[in-house]
N, C-alpha and C positions, 0 to 999 in steps of 0.2 A: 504494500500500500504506500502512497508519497504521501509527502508531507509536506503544504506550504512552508515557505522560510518565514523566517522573522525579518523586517526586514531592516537594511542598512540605514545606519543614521549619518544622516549627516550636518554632524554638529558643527564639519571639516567650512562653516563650510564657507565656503569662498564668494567667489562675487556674485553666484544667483541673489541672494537677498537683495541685490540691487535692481534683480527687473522682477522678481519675481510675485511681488503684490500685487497679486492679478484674482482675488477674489474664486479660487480654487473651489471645483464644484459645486454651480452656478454654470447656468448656459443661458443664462440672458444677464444684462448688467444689472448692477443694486441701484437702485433709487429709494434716495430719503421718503420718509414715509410723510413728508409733506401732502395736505390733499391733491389730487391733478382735477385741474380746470375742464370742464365740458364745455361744447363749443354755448351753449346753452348759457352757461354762468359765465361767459367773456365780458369784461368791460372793453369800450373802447378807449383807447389811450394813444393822445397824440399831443404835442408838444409845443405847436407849429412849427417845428424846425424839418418838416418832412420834404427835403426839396433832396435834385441830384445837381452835382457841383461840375460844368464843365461838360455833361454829357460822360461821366468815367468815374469817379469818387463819389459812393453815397455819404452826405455830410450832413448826418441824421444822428441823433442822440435816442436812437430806436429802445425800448424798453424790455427788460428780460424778459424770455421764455417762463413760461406757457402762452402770455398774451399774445393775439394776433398777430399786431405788429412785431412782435419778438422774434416768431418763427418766422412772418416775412421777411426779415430782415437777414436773418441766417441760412434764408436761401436764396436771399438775393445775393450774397458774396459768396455764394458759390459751394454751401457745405450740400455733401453727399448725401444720399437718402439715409445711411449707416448714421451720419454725427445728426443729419435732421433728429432721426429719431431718438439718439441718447441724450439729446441738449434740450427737446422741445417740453420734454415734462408731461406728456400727451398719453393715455392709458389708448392702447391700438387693438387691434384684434389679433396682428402680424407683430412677431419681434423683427429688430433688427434693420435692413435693406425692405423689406414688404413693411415694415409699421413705417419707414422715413416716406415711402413711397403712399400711402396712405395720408398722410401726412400734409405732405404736398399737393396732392387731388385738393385738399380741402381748400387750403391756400388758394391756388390758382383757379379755386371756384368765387372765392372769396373777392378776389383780385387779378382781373382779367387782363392784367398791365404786366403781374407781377414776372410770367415766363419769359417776355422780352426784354426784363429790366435785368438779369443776369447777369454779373460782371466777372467771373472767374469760372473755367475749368476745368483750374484743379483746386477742390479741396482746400481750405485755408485751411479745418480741423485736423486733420490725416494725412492734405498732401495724397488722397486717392489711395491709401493704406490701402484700404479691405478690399481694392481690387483684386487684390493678389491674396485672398486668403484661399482659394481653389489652388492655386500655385504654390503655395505655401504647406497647407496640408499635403498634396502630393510629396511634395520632398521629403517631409517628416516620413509619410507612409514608406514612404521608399530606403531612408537612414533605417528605419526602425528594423525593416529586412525583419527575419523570422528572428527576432531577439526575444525571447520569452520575458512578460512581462504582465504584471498586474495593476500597477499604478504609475500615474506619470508626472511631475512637475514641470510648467512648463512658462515659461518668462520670455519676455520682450526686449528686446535694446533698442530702444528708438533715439532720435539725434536730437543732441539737447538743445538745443535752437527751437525744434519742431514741439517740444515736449512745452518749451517756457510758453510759445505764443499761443499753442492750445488751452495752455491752461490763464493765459490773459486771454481770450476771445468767452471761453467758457466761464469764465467768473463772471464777466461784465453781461454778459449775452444770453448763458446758459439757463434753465430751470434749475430751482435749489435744488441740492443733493444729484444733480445731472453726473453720471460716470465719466472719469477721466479717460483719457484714451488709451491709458498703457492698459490697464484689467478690461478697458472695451473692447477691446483688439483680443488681450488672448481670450475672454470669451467666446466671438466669434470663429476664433483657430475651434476650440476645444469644442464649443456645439457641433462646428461641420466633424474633426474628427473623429467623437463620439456617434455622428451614423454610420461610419465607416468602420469602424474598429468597435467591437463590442467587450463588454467585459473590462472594462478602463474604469481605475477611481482616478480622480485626479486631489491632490495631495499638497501639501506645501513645505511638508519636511519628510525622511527619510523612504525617497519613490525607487522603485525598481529603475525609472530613466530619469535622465533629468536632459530638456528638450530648452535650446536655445535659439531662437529668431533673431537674427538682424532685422530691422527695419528698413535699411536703408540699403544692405546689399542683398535683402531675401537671402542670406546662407544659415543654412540649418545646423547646426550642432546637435547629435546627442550623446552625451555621457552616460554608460550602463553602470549604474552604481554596481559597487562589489556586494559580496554576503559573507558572511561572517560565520564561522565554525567554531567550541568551544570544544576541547578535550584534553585528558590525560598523554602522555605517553613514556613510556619505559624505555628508555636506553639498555639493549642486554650484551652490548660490547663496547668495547674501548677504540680509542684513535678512527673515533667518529663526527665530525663537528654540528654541530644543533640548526645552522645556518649554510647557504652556500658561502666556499671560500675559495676568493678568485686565486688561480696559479700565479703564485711569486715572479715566475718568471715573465711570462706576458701579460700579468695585471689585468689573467679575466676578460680579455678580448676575445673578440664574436668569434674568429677564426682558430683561437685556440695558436697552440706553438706544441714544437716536437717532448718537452717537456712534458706537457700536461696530457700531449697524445691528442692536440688537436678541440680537447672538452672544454678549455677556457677554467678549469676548476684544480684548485692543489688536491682536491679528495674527489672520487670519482662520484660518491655519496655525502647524501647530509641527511640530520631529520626529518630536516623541511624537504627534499627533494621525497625520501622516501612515502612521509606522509604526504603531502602537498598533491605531486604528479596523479596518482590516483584519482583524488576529488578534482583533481584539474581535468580531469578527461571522462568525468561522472559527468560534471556539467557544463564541459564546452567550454571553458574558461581560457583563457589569453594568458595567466599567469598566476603566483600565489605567492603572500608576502606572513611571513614567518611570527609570531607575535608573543614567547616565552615568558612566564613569567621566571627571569632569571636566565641565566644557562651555568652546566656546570663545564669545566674543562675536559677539553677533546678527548684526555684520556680517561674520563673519569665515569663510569655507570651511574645511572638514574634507575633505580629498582621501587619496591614499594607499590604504591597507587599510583605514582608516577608525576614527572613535571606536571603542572597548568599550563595551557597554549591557548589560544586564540589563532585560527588558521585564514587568512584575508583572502577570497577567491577573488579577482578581478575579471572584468567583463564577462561572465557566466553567460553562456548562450541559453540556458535553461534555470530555473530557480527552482525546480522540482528534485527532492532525490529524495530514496531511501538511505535514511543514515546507519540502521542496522547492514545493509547493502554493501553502503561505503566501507563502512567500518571493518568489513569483513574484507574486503578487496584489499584494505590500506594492510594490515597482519599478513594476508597471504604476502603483500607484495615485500615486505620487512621482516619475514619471516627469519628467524633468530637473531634477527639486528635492531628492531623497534617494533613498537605494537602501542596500538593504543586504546582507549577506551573512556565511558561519559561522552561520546562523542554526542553536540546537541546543536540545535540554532544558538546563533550569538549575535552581536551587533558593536558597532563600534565601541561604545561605552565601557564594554567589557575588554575590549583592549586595553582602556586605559587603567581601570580597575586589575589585568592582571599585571600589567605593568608597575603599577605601584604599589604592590599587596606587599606588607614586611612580615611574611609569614617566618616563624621558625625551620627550621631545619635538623635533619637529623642525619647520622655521617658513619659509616665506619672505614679506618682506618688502617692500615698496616706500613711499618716503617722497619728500619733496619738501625739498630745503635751501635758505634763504636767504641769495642773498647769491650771488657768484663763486666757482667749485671750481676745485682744478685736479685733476685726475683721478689720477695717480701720487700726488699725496700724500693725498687722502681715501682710497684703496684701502689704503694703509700704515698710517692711522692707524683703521681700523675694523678691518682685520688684526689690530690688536693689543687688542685685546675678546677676542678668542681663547682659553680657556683663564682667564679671570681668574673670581675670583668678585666677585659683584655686591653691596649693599647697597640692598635695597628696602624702602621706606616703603610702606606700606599707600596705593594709589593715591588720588586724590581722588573718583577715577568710582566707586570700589567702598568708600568712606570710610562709604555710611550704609549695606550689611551685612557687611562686612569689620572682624573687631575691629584698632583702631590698633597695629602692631605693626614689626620692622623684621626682612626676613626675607634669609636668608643664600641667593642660589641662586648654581651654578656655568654659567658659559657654552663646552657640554661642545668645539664646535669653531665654526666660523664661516669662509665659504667662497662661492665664484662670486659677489663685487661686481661690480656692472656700475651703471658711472656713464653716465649721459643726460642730460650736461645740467644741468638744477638737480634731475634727481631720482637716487636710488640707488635699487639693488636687493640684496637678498644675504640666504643661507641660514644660517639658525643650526640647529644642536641645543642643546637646554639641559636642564637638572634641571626635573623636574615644579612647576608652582609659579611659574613663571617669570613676572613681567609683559613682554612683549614689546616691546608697542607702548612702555610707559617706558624699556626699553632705549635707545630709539633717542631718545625726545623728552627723557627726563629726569625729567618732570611736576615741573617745577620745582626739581630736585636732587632728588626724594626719593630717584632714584633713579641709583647712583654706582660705577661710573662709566656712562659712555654713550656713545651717539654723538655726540649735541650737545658733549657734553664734550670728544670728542677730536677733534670737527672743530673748536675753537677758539670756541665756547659759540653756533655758528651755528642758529639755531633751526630745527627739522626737524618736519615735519608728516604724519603715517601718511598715506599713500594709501589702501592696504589690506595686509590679512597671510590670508595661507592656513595651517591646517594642515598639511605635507605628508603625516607619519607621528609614530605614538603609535608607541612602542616596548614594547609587549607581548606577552610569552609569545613 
C-alpha cells in the first residue's frame, strides 16, 4: 500500500515570499465586503469638470468605482474587461474577462459616446497581462511534465514601475477593497489551470512545486521541492565515511582521475551513497543530500539503534512510496555494511532539530598501554574518570575544520574495564560532543584529565571504538 508524504517545508525560504501573496485557493479575487452598488441604487455624480482636453487627454476628476462615471472612466483609458471587472466593484453573473465584458455592455448602453471616446490599447492596469494567461498556463502545463504532485504555490514577478502605477490608478479610481493585480493575475493563472489539471491544492507554504511567472518575459520556472526521510542507521564496518568524500587527488571532479578509478570519490562507498541511491531511484529523484545527527569517524562502528538521519530527496519525480518497501531494498542493498530502520516521513524542521539535538552518547572502547599494568590498580584509577568533567582542546586531527576552542564535556558514567594484558577495554556514556579517542590518549594534554593521565602518563594507543547507542527520543 503507499503512502502520501509529509510534505517539505519551506521555511528555506527564499525570495517567493516576494511574489507570492496571491490569495492561494481562491479562483476569483477577494473583495472587501463593502456593499456593491446596483445599477438601481446609482447616484449620478459629476463635477463639471467632464470635458476632453485637446481631442487626446481626459482632464476629468472622474469619481471612484462602482459609480457610473467611475467605470466610464476606466474604460475610457483603456482598462481591459479582466481590470474593468476587478476595479469596478460590480457583483456580475460572469467572473473575470465575461463579468468586465458585462460590465461594459452596460456602460456603452449607458453612454453611446462612450466606445468612441477610447484612448488607449493597451491596458494602463496590466499592460494587457491576462492576454497571455492561455500562454502562460501552457508552459507551466508543459515545465510540470509528469512530475508527481499534489499541491502547488504559485507567484508572480511583475515590473515594478507596472506594479506602482497600478496601484496609483486603483486607489484613486478603483472600488474599495478592489484586488491588486499581483493575486488578480495568479488567480486567473490558477482558475484556468485548475480545469486543466485536477487534483491540485494550491498552498502558500510547504507545496510539492513551487511555480514562478515572469511578467514581463512570460518565462516559467518550476522548482520541485524535495521530501524528507527520517531514520536510524547502523554502521557494521569500519573505514567507511557517513558522507560522500571527494578523491584527494582530483578534488571530486565529474570525470574522476586514474586514482580514484575514474568515480571522483576517495571511498568507493559512503552511508549516504548506500542509503540514499536506493530511495533515489524508488522515486525518480535527481539526487540526495545527507543530514546526521552527528557523525562518528570513518573508522569507527555505529551499532545499537543506530545514528538519527534525516535523508533530503531532491527533485523526486514521484512523492509516492512504500517505506517498509524502501526500507527493505536500502538492507539488501548495504547488506553487512549498513542497515537501517524507523525509517518515516520527515520534513525540513526535523533537519534542523537532528542537527542540533545534544543527545548523550555511549562508547566502547579498546586501546593498547605501554609499559607493565597491574590490573586492580588500572581498573581503580580509570574508575575514577567517572562522573568528572573533562577539558578539551580542539583535537589536532580535527585542528584544520574545527574552530581552536577548549570545550567543557561531562563523563556521564564509565563501567565493564577489562584489562588483557597490555590492552584495556571499557564503556563510557558521555555529553554529546565528547572526543573519545582523547579521553583515553590525551592528544598531548589537550585533553584533561585522561587515561594516560591516571595511568601514570603511560602512553595509550586506540585500537578501535564503537558507537554502542545515541541516546535519543
Amino acid at each position: 500500500m503507499k503512502e502520501d508524504t509529509h510534505k517539505a517545508d519551506s521555511d528555506d525560504e527564499d525570495s517567493w515570499a516576494l511574489y507570492a501573496d496571491a490569495g492561494y485557493g481562491q479562483s476569483d479575487e477577494e473583495v472587501d465586503e463593502t456593499p456593491m452598488i446596483t445599477p438601481s441604487e446609482e447616484e449620478v455624480w459629476y463635477d463639471g469638470d467632464d470635458f476632453e482636453f485637446e481631442g487626446a487627454t481626459i482632464n476629468w476628476d472622474a469619481p471612484p468605482c462602482p459609480a457610473p462615471l467611475g467605470i466610464e472612466h476606466i474604460i475610457r483609458i483603456g482598462c481591459c474587461d479582466f481590470c474593468v471587472q476587478r476595479l469596478s466593484g460590480r457583483r456580475t453573473v460572469s467572473k473575470g474577462e465575461e463579468g468586465g465584458k458585462e460590465i461594459r455592455k452596460e456602460a456603452y448602453q449607458r453612454n453611446s459616446e462612450l466606445e468612441s471616446s477610447i484612448k488607449n490599447n493597451l491596458c494602463p492596469m496590466c499592460e494587457n497581462l491576462f492576454d497571455d494567461i492561455d500562454n502562460i498556463v501552457t508552459r507551466i502545463i508543459d515545465k510540470i511534465g509528469e512530475v508527481d504532485h499534489s499541491t502547488i504555490q504559485l507567484g508572480i514577478h511583475l515590473p515594478k514601475d507596472l506594479v506602482e502605477e497600478e496601484d496609483r490608478i486603483r486607489t484613486r479610481h478603483g472600488s474599495p477593497g478592489s484586488a491588486p493585480l499581483k493575486p488578480s493575475f495568479v488567480s486567473q493563472i490558477q482558475s484556468k489551470l485548475s480545469n486543466l489539471v485536477n487534483e491540485v491544492t494550491y498552498v502558500k507554504e510547504r507545496p510539492d512545486l513551487m511555480i514562478l511567472v515572469d511578467g514581463l518575459t512570460l518565462m516559467v520556472e518550476v522548482d520541485i521541492r524535495p521530501v524528507f526521510m527520517y531514520g536510524r542507521y547502523r554502521k557494521l564496518i569500519r573505514n567507511l565515511p557517513q558522507t560522500r568524500w571527494p578523491c584527494r587527488a582530483c578534488r571530486g571532479r565529474a570525470q574522476g582521475c586514474e586514482s580514484c578509478n575514474e568515480t571522483g570519490l576517495q571511498y568507493p562507498d559512503s552511508v549516504q551513497d548506500l542509503i540514499g541511491e536506493p530511495i533515489r531511484l524508488s522515486l525518480g529523484a535527481e539526487d540526495t543530500s545527507f543530514h546526521g545527527m552527528g557523525r562518528e569517524d570513518i573508522d569507527v562502528r555505529c551499532l545499537g539503534m543506530g545514528r538519527p538521519f534525516v535523508i533530503e530527496i531532491k527533485k523526486p519525480g514521484t512523492r509516492l512510496a512504500n517505506l517498509e518497501e524502501i526500507q527493505k531494498v536500502v538492507n539488501e542493498n548495504g547488506v553487512d555494511k549498513v542497515e537501517i530502520n524507523s525509517l518515516r516521513w520527515s520534513d525540513r524542521r526535523e533537519v534542523v532539530k537532528v542537527k542540533e539535538s545534544r543527545s548523550e552518547k555511549s562508547y566502547t572502547i579498546r586501546f593498547k598501554v605501554e609499559g607493565a599494568l597491574d590490573e586492580e590498580t588500572a581498573i581503580k584509577a580509570i574508575s575514577s574518570l567517572s562522573g568528572v568533567e573533562l577539558s578539551q582542546e580542539t583535537p589536532k586531527r580535527v585542528a584544520h575544520r574545527r574552530a581552536a576552542k577548549n570545550r567543557k564535556r561531562k563523563v556521564v558514567s564509565l563501567s565493564d574495564i577489562i584489562v588483557e594484558e597490555d590492552e584495556i577495554q571499557f564503556s563510557v556514556r558521555c555529553e554529546a560532543g565528547t572526543y573519545v579517542k582523547e579521553l583515553v590518549h590525551s592528544d598531548e594534554g589537550r585533553t584533561v584529565p585522561s587515561v594516560r593521565s591516571v595511568l601514570g602518563d603511560k602512553e595509550c594507543t586506540v585500537l578501535w571504538l564503537d558507537v554502542e547507542e545515541i541516546h535519543y527520543e
